[in-house]
C-alpha positions in Angstrom: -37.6 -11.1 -58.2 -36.4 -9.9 -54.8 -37.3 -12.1 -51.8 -40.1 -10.9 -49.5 -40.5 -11.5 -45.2 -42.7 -10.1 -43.1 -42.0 -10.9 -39.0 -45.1 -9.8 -37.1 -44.9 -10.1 -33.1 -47.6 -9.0 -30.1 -47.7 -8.7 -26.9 -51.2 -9.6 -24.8 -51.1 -10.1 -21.6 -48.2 -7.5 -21.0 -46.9 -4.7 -22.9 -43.3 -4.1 -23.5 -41.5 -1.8 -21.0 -39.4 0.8 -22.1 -36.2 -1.2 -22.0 -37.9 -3.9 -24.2 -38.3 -2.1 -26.7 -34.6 -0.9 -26.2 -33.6 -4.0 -26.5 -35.7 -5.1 -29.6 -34.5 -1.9 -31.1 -30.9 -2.8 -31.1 -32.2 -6.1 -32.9 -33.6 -4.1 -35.8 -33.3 -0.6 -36.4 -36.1 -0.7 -39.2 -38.6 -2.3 -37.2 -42.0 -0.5 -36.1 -42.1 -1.2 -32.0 -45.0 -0.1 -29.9 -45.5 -1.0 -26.7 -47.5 -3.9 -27.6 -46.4 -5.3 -31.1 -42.8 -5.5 -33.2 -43.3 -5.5 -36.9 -40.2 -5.6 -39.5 -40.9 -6.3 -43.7 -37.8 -7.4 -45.6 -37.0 -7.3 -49.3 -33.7 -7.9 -48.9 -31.2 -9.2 -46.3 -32.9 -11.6 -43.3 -33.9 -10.5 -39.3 -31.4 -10.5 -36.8 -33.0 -12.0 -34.2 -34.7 -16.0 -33.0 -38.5 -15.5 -33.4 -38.6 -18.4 -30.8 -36.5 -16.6 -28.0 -38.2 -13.3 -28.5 -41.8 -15.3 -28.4 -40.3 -16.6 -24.7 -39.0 -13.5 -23.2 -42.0 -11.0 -24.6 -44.7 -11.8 -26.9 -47.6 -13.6 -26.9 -47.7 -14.5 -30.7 -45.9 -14.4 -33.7 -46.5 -14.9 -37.6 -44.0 -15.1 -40.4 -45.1 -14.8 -44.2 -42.7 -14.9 -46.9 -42.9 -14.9 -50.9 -41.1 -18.4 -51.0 -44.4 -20.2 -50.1 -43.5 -20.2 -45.8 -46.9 -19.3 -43.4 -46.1 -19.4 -39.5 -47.6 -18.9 -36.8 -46.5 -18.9 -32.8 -48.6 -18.9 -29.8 -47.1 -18.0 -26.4 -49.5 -19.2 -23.0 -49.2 -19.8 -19.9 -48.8 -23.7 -18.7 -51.2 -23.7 -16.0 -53.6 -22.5 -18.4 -53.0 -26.1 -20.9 -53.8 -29.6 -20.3 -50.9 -30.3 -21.6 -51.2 -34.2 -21.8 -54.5 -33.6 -23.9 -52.7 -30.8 -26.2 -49.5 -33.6 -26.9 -52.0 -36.3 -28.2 -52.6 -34.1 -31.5 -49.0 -33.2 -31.6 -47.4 -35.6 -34.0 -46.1 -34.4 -37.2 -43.7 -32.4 -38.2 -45.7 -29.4 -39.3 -46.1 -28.1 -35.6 -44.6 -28.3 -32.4 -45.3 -27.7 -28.4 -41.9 -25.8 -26.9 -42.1 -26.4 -23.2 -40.0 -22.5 -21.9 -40.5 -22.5 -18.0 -43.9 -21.3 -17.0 -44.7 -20.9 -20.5 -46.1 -23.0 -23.3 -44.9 -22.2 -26.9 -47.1 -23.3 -29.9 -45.2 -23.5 -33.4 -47.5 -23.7 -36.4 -45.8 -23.9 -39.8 -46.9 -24.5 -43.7 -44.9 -25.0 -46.2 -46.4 -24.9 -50.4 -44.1 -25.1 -53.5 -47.2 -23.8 -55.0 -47.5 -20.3 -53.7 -47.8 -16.9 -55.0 -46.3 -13.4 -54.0 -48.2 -12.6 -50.8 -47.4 -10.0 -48.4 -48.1 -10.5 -44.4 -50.0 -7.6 -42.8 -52.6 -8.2 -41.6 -53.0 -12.3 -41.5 -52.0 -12.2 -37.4 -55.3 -10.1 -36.6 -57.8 -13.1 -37.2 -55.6 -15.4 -35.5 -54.9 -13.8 -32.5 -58.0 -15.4 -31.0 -56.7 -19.0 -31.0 -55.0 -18.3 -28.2 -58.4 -16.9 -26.0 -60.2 -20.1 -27.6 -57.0 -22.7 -26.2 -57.0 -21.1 -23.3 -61.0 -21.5 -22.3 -60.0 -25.3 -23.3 -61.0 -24.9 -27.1 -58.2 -27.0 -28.8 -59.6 -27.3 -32.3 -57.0 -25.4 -33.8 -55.0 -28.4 -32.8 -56.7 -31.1 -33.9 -57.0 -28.8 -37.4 -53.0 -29.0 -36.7 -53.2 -32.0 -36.5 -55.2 -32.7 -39.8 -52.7 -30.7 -41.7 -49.8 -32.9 -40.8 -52.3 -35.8 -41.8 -52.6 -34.5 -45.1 -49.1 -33.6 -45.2 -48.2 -37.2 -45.4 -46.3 -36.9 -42.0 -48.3 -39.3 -39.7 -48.1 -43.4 -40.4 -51.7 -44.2 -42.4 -52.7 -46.7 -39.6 -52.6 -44.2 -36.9 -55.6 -43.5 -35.4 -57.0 -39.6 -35.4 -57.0 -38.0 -31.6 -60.3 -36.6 -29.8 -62.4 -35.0 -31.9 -63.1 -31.8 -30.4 -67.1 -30.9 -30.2 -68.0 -28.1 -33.0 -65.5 -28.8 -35.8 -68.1 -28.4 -38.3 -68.8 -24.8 -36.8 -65.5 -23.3 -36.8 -65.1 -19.6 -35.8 -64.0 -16.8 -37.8 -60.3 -17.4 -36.3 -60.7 -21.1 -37.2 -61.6 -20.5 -40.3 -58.6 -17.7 -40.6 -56.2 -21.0 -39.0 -57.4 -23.4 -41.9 -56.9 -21.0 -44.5 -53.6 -20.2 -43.0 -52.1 -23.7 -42.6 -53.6 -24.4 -46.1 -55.9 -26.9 -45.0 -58.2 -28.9 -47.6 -61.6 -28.0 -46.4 -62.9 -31.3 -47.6 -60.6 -33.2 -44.9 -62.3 -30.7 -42.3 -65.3 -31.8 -43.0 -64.9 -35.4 -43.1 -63.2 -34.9 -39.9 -65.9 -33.1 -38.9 -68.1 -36.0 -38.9 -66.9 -37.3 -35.9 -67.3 -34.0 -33.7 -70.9 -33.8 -31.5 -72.3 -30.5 -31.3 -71.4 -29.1 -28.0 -74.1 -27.5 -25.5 -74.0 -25.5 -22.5 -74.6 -28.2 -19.4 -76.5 -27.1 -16.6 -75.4 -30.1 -14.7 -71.7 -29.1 -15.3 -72.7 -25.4 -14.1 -73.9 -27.3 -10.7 -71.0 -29.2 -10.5 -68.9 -26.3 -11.2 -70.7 -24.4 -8.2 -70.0 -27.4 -6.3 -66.3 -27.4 -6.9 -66.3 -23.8 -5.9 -68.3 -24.4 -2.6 -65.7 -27.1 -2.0 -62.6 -25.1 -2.0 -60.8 -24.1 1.0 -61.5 -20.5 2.6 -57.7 -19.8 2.6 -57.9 -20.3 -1.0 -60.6 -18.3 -1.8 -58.9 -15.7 0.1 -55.8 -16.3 -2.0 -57.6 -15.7 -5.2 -59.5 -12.6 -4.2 -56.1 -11.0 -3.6 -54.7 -12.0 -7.0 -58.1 -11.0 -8.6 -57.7 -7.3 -7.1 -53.5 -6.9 -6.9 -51.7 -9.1 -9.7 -53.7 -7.7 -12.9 -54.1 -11.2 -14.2 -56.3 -11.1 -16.7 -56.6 -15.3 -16.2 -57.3 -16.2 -12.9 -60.5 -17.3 -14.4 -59.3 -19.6 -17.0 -57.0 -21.1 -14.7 -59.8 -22.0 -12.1 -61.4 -23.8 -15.2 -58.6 -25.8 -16.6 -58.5 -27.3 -12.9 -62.4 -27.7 -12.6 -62.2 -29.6 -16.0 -59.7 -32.2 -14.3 -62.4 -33.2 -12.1 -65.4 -34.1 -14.5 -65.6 -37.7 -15.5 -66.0 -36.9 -19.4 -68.0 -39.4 -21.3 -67.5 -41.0 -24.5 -69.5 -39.3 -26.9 -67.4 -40.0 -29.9 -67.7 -42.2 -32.6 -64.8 -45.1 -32.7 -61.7 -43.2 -33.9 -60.4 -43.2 -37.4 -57.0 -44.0 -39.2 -55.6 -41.4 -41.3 -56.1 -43.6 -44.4 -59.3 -44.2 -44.0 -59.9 -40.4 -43.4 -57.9 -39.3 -46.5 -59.5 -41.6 -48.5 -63.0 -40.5 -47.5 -61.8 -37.0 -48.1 -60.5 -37.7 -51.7 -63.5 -39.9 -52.6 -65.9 -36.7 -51.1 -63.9 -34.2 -53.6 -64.1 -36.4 -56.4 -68.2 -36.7 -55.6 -67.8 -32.9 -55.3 -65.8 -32.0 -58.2 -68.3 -34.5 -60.2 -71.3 -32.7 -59.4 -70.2 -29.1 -60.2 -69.2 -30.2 -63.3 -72.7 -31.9 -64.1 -74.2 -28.8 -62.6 -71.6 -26.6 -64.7 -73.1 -28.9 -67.9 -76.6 -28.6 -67.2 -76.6 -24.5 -67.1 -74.5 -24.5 -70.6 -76.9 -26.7 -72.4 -79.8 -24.6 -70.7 -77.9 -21.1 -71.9 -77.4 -23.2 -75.6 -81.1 -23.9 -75.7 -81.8 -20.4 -74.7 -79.5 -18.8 -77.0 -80.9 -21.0 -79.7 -84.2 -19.7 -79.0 -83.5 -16.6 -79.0 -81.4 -17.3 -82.3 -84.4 -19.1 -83.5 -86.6 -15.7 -83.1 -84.3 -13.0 -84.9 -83.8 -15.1 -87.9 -87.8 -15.7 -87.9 -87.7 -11.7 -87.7 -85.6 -11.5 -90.7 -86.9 -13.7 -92.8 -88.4 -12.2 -96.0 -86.0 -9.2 -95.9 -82.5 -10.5 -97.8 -82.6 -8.4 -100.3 -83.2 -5.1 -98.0 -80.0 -6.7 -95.9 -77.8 -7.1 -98.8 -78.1 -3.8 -99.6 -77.3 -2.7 -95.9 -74.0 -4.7 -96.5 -72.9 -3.0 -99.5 -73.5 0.6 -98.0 -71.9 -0.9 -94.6 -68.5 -2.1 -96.5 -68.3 1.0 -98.9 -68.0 3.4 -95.2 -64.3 1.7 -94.8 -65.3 2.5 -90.9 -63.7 -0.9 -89.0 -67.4 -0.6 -86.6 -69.1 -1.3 -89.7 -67.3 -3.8 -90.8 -67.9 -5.8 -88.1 -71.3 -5.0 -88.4 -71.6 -6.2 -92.5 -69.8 -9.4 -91.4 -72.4 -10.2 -88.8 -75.5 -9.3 -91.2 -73.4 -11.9 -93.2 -73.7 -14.4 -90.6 -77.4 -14.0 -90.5 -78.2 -14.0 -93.8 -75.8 -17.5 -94.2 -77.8 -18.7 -91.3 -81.2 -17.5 -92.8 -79.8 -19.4 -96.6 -79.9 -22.6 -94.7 -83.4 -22.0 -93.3 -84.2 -21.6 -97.4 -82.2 -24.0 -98.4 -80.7 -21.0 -100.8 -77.2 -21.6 -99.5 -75.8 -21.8 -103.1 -77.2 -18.2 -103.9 -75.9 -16.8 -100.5 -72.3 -18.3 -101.6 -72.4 -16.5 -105.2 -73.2 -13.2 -103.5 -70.5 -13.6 -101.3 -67.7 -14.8 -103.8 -68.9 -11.2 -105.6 -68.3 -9.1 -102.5 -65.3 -10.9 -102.1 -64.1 -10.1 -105.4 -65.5 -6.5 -105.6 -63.8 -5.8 -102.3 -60.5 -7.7 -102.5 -58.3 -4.8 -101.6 -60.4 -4.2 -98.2 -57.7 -6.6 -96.1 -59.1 -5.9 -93.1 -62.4 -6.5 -93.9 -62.0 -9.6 -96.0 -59.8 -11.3 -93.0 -62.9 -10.1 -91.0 -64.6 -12.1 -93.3 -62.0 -15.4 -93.0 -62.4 -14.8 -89.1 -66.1 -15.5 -89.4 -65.6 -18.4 -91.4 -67.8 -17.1 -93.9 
């Protein structure tokens, strides 16, 4: 079997100039460059360039799928934009890392199965894209999912204790949901974690304060950001006002006490187990209720047949002397019945006689008489 990559990168913020794409063209002759996204499948042979440099000098996010089990995942955004202290706290594993590049924060996000299947790339990046909106209005559950994975990966001591819970991990988002999937997260750790997470609402006191903030800030610097609202195109002047608003509020501790990762895992395996126990009862109860039903209903046609034997065994013989294979299998199931209906009689004896005769007058019919075996007749 040939080995499989797909390299998908896009550009957000900025779309590639003309001499980008020059340049990413002499990287890959094969590769499909617009001015906003560079895409490249290989079967054979491997991509020239370093995802990670070309994430730094001109896109905003990256995914990598290949056939060998390998999902990743890069997120490019600006460092004002990041409370970067906060954003370390869930950074601990292995499975993901934070790439400080100049005025630019890089976020690496990578799974690894040995239990995979042949899966082609196009069009996982679409759902994700979003993550990187959510981070940067100070939505960081995709880290703290990151963070979970690494958890479950084995690569965080069991006695360390799980970072802030963000509010509404037990509503994740479309892209969330796409993230999870992605890393190959269990989704009954996420909702153990999830346990922990308060259900966030809009505050009108932070609006006030937020308006107070604003009222407070020099008129030079309100000036300032006019100008950049109208001249420098940035589409998050915004988000950057927030991130430093958010600095300012004394945030309260609405969390439960922290957890370790034992204790979390534990509770996770111990929630499947109660999981997996109940589908199966529930998977138990609806085939005894379709074996009562189907012995009903079993019940009834014999009731319906009962009386006619003799008119059947004569539908058998003119069934087997066709030599058609559809009646056949129709002869052997009137044979079932009328076994079923001997019991009913207690005439099991005579039903065997008949059949040793038809077995005997019939012999050379192979195919029906292993029919016959098949039934266990």
């Amino acid at each position: 079997m040939s080995e499989y990559q797909y390299y998908e990168f896009q550009a957000i913020d900025k779309p590639l100039s003309e001499k980008d794409r020059e340049a990413l063209r002499d990287i890959s002759s094969r590769a499909q460059i617009t001015s906003t996204s560079f895409v490249n499948e290989y079967n054979y042979g491997n991509f020239k360039g370093d995802p990670l440099k070309l994430v730094e000098k001109y896109f905003d996010a990256f995914l990598y799928v290949t056939n060998w089990g390998t999902h990743q995942l890069m997120l490019r955004i600006p460092r004002k934009l990041i409370d970067l202290d906060l954003a370390s706290q869930y950074c601990i594993g292995d499975s993901w890392t934070i790439y400080e590049k100049g005025d630019y924060l890089i976020f690496d996000f990578t799974s690894e199965t040995e239990d995979y299947d042949w899966e082609e790339g196009e069009g996982y990046l679409l759902p994700l894209i979003s993550l990187r909106s959510d981070l940067i209005r100070g939505d960081y559950r995709c880290l703290y999912l990151a963070w979970l994975f690494c958890a479950q990966m084995d690569e965080i001591e069991d006695d360390e204790e799980e970072p802030p819970v963000p509010a509404n991990l037990g509503n994740l988002n479309a892209s969330l949901e796409s993230f999870a999937d992605f890393m190959r997260l269990d989704k009954d750790l996420i909702q153990v974690a999830a346990e922990n997470s308060i259900a966030e609402q809009k505050s009108v006191q932070n609006d006030q304060k937020l308006k107070i903030w604003i009222g407070g800030l020099p008129n030079s610097e309100k000036d300032t950001i006019i100008f950049r609202l109208i001249n420098d195109n940035d589409p998050h002047i915004g988000n950057e006002l927030l991130q430093r608003f958010r600095k300012t509020l004394s945030i309260k501790d609405t969390q439960k006490a922290s957890r370790t990762v034992m204790k979390m895992l534990q509770k996770a395996e111990a929630y499947t187990k109660k999981k997996d126990r109940q589908i199966a009862e529930q998977k138990a109860k609806e085939k005894a209720r379709k074996e009562k039903e189907a012995a009903i209903a079993r019940e009834k046609h014999l009731n319906g047949l009962a009386g006619r034997e003799k008119e059947i065994w004569k539908k058998v013989d003119t069934l087997i002397l066709t030599k058609k294979p559809k009646d056949y299998d129709e002869a052997v199931r009137l044979l079932i019945d009328l076994k079923d209906l001997a019991k009913k009689t207690n005439t099991t004896s005579l039903f065997k006689s008949k059949l040793m005769a038809i077995r005997e007058n019939h012999s050379r019919k192979s195919s029906f008489i292993n029919r016959i075996d098949s039934a266990n007749l």
